[in-house]
C-alpha positions in Angstrom: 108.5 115.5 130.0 104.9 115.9 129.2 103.1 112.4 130.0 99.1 111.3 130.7 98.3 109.1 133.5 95.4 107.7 135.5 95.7 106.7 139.0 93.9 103.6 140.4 92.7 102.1 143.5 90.1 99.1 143.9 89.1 96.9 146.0 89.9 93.1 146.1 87.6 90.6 146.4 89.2 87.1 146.5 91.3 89.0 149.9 90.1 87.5 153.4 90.8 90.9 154.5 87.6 93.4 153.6 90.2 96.7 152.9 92.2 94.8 150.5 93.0 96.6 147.5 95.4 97.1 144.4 97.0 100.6 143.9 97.9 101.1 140.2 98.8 103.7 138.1 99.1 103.8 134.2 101.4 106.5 132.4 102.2 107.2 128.3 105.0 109.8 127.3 105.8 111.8 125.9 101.9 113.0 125.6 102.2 114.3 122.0 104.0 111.5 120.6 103.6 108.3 122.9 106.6 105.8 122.6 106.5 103.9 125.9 103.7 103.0 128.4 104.0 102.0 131.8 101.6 100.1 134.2 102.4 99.5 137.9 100.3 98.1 140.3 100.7 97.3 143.7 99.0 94.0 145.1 97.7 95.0 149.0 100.4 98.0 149.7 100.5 98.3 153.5 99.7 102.1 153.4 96.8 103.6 153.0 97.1 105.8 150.2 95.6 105.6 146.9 97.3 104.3 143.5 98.6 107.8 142.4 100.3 108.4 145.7 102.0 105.0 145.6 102.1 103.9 142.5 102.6 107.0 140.7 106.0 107.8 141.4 107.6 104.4 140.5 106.1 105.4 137.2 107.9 107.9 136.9 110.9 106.8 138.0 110.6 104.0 135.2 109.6 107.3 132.6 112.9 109.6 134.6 115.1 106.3 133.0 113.5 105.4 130.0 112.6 108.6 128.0 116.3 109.5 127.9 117.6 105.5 126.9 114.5 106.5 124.1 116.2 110.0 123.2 113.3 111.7 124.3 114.2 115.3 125.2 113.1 116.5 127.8 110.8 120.0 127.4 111.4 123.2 129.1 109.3 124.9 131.5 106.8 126.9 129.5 
């Protein structure tokens, strides 16, 4: 599938704890033709990675179910 995203990660600053953060990442597909749009963010993960490393693939796991229910086709490897 061909999709756009942006990964996210800021800081938090109604946290007691000063490396609080949210990890998000946002993702439309398919690129050309957008039909769904997903949003996940993650309210103080535990690791220490950023939004696209932890929030990025349960965006596509959402897209990996969705585009198919849609009839999306998926594209070749050009």
């Amino acid at each position: 599938y061909r999709i756009g995203g942006k990964s996210g990660t800021s800081q938090k600053l109604d946290s007691a704890n000063e490396g609080a953060r949210i990890a998000s990442f946002v993702s439309v597909a398919p690129i050309d033709d957008p039909k769904v749009a997903v949003l996940v963010c993650l309210d103080e993960p535990q690791l220490d990675d950023g939004g696209g490393a932890l929030s990025g693939p349960v965006c596509a796991e959402v897209l990996g179910k969705v585009l198919p229910y849609l009839g999306v086709e998926r594209e070749s490897g050009e």
